[in-house]
C-alpha positions in Angstrom: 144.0 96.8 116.4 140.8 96.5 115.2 139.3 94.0 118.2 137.9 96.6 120.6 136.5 98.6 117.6 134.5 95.4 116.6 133.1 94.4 120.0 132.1 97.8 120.7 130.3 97.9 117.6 128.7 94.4 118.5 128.0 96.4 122.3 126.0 99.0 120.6 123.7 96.8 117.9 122.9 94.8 121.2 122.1 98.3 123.5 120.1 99.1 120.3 118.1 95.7 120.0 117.4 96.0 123.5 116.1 99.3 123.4 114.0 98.6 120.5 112.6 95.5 122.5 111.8 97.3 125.1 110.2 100.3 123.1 107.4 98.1 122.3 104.1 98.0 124.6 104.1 94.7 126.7 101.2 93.4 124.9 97.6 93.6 126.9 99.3 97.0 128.8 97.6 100.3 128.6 100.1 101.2 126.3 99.5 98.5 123.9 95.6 99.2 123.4 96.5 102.9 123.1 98.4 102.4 120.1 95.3 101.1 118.3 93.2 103.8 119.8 95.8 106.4 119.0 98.3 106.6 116.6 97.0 103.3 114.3 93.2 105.2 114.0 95.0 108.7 113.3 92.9 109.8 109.7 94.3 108.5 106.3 93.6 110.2 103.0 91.6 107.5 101.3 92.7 106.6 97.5 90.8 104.0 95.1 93.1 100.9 95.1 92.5 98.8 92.1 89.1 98.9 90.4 86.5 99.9 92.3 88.1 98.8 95.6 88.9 102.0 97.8 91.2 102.6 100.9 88.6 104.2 103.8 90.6 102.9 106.6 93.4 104.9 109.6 96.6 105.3 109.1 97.5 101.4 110.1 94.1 99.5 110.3 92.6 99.0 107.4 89.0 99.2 106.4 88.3 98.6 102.4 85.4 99.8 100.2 84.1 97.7 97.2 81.7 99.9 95.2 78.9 99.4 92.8 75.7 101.5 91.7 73.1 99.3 93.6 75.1 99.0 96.9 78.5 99.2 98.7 80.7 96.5 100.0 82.7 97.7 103.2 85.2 95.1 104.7 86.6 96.0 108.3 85.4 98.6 110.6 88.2 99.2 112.5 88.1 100.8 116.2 85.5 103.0 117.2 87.8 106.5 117.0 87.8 105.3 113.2 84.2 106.0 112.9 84.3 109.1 111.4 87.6 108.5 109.8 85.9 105.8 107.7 82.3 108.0 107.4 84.4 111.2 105.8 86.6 109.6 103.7 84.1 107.6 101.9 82.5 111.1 100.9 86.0 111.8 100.2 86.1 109.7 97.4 81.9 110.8 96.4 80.2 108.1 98.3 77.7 107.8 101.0 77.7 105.7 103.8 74.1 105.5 103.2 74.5 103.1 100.4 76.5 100.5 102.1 74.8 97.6 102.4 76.4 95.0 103.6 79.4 94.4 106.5 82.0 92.0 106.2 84.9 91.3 108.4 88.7 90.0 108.0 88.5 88.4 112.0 87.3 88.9 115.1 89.6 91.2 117.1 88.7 94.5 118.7 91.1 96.5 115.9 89.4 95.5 113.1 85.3 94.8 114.2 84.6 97.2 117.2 83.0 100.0 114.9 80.7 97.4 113.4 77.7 98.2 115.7 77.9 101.6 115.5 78.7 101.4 111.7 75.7 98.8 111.4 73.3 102.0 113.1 74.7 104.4 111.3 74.3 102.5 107.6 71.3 99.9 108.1 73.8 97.3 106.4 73.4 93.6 107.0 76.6 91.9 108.8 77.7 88.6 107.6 80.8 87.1 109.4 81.7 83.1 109.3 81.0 80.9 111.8 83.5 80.8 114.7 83.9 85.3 114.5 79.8 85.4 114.1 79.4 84.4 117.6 82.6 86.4 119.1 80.7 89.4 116.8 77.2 88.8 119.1 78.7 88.0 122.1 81.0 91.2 122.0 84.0 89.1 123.5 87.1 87.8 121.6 87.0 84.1 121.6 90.3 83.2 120.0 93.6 82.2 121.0 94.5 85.7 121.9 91.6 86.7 124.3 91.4 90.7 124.2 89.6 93.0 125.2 85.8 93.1 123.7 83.4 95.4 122.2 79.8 96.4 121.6 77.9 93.0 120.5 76.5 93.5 117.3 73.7 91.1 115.2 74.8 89.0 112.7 72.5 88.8 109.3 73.8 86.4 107.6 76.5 83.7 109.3 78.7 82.1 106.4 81.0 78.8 106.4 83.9 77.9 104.0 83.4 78.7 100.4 80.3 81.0 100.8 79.8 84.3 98.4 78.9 87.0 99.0 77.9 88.8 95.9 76.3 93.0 95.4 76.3 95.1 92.3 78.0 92.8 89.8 80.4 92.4 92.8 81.2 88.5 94.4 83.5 87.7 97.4 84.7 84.1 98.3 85.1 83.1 101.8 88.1 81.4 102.7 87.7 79.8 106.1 91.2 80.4 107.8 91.0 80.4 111.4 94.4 80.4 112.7 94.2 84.1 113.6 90.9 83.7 115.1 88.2 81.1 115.2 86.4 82.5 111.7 89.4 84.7 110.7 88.1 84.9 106.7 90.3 85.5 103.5 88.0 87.5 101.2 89.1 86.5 97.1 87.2 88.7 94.6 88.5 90.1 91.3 88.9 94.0 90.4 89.2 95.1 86.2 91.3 98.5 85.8 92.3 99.2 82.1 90.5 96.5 80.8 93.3 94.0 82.9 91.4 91.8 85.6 92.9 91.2 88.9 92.5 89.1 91.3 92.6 91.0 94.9 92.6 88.8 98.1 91.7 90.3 101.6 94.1 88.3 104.0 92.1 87.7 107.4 95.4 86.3 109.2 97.1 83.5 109.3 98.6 82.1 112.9 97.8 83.4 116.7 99.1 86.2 117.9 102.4 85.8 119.7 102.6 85.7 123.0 100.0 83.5 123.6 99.7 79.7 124.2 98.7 77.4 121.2 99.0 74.2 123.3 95.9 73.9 125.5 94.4 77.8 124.6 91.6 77.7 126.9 89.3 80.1 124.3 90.7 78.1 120.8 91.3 75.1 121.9 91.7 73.5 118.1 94.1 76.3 117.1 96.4 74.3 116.2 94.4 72.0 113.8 92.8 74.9 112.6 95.8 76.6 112.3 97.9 73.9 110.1 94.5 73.7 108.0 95.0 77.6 107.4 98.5 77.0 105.8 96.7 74.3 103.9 93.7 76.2 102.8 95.7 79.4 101.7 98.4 77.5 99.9 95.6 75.7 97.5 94.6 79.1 96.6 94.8 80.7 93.0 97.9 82.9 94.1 96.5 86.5 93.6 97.6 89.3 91.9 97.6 91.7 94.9 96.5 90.8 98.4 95.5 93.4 101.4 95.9 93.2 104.6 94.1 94.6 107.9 97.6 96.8 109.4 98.9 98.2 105.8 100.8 101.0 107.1 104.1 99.5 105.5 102.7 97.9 102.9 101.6 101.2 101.5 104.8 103.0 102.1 106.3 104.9 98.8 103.0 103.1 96.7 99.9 105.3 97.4 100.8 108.2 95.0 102.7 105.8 92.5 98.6 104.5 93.2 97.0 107.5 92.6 99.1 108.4 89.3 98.4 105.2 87.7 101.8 103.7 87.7 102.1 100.4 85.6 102.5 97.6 86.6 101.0 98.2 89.5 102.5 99.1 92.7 100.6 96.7 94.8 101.0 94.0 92.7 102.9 91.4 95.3 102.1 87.6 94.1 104.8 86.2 95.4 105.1 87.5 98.9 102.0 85.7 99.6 103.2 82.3 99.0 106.2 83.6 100.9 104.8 84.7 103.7 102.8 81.6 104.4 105.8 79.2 104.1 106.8 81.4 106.2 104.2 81.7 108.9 103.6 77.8 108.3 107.5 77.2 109.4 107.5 79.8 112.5 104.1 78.2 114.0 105.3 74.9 113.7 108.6 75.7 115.3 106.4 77.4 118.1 103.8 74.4 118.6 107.0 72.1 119.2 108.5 74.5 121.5 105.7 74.7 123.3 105.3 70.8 123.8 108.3 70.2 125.0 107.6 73.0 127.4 104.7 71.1 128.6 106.3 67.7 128.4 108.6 68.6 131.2 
């Protein structure tokens, strides 16, 4: 009888789940900043991703070098323990921190900006952030939906709104205002030429607020919703790109980074249609969230 072997089978995916559940850090915990601090900012070897756009970032938050002979490009600092991660692995791959020039950021959260000051002193570069993450940036305090911890203010040169460029060495990013993930969360579109084949790379800033945290009435966001909706809107309007990056690539990089290094064609990265998949996707989870949370509060 095959009954009992069935339901104990069903017994142990459910123990499993549960542990699995369990095994991750109650979010705002010691444990949950820790990761970030520890294991995410453990040193990466860097690689050149497509063109002249380089991995500098940790093992699982990301920080991306775009290169040219008048000046460096460098999007995301990451957490301060990546300082020096970032600072030896772009003279890893024969560049000096020295020549970057200018700071850009994918959003406002501790992971992914609380280098910047220190990265700022260390490289002269100017800062430009959009509107909404330029103040969080000065300010040193998270102002989205999520509401983390902070980090050391830094000055903003330049503050940018929707459909700005940023442009360096033959080099020109478009700002794609998407704040969902934070108030100026930004989607950075630029294009990369490797064998004579032009791509077109987007940096995805997020899309939707973290989970865990109320969308309905967010006392720090309190359009997130709007803006949210506007994200799917803005993103889906987009060229689709040929390869788009993200700010925690640990997985996305799995197996690829040698196939990377050696060349491999087509290449590994290239991943067009998991990003119109991925925000249908996010679009259809938020909204499914936003009317759960309404009829919470309509009780």
């Amino acid at each position: 009888m095959r009954v009992p072997v069935v339901i104990g089978a069903l017994v142990m995916a459910a123990t499993l789940a549960a542990a699995q559940q369990q095994a991750q850090p109650a979010q705002f915990s010691k444990e949950w900043y820790q990761q970030f601090s520890g294991p995410y900012s453990a040193p990466a070897e860097p690689f050149r991703i497509v063109g002249n756009i380089h991995y500098v970032g940790a093992a699982n938050i990301a920080s991306y070098l775009i290169t040219s002979p008048q000046g460096h490009i460098l999007v995301d600092t990451g957490m301060v323990e990546m300082h020096d991660v970032i600072r030896n692995n772009v003279a890893k791959l024969g560049f000096k921190t020295s020549d970057i020039k200018i700071m850009l950021s994918s959003h406002a959260h501790f992971d992914h900006i609380a280098g910047h000051a220190r990265m700022k002193r260390l490289t002269g570069a100017q800062v430009m952030a959009m509107v909404g993450d330029a103040e969080a940036l000065e300010a040193g305090k998270d102002n989205s939906a999520l509401g983390a911890i902070g980090w050391e203010p830094v000055k903003v040169d330049r503050v940018l709104r929707h459909g700005d460029t940023v442009s360096l060495g033959g080099n020109t990013l478009r700002a794609v205002h998407a704040s969902g993930h934070t108030q100026g969360a930004t989607t950075w579109v630029t294009t990369a030429t490797e064998r004579g084949k032009q791509y077109t790379v987007a940096f995805l800033g997020g899309t939707t607020p973290n989970a865990g945290v109320p969308v309905i009435n967010n006392p720090r966001h309190k359009t997130v919703v709007e803006d949210t909706m506007r994200t799917f809107t803005r993103l889906k309007a987009e060229t689709v790109p040929d390869i788009y990056l993200v700010g925690h690539p640990q997985a996305m990089f799995a197996g690829k980074v040698d196939r990377i290094k050696a060349g491999e064609t087509p290449h590994p990265l290239l991943n067009a249609e998991a990003w119109m998949k991925q925000i249908i996707d996010a679009q259809a989870q938020f909204e499914k969230r936003v009317a759960g949370e309404r009829a919470e509060t309509s009780r």
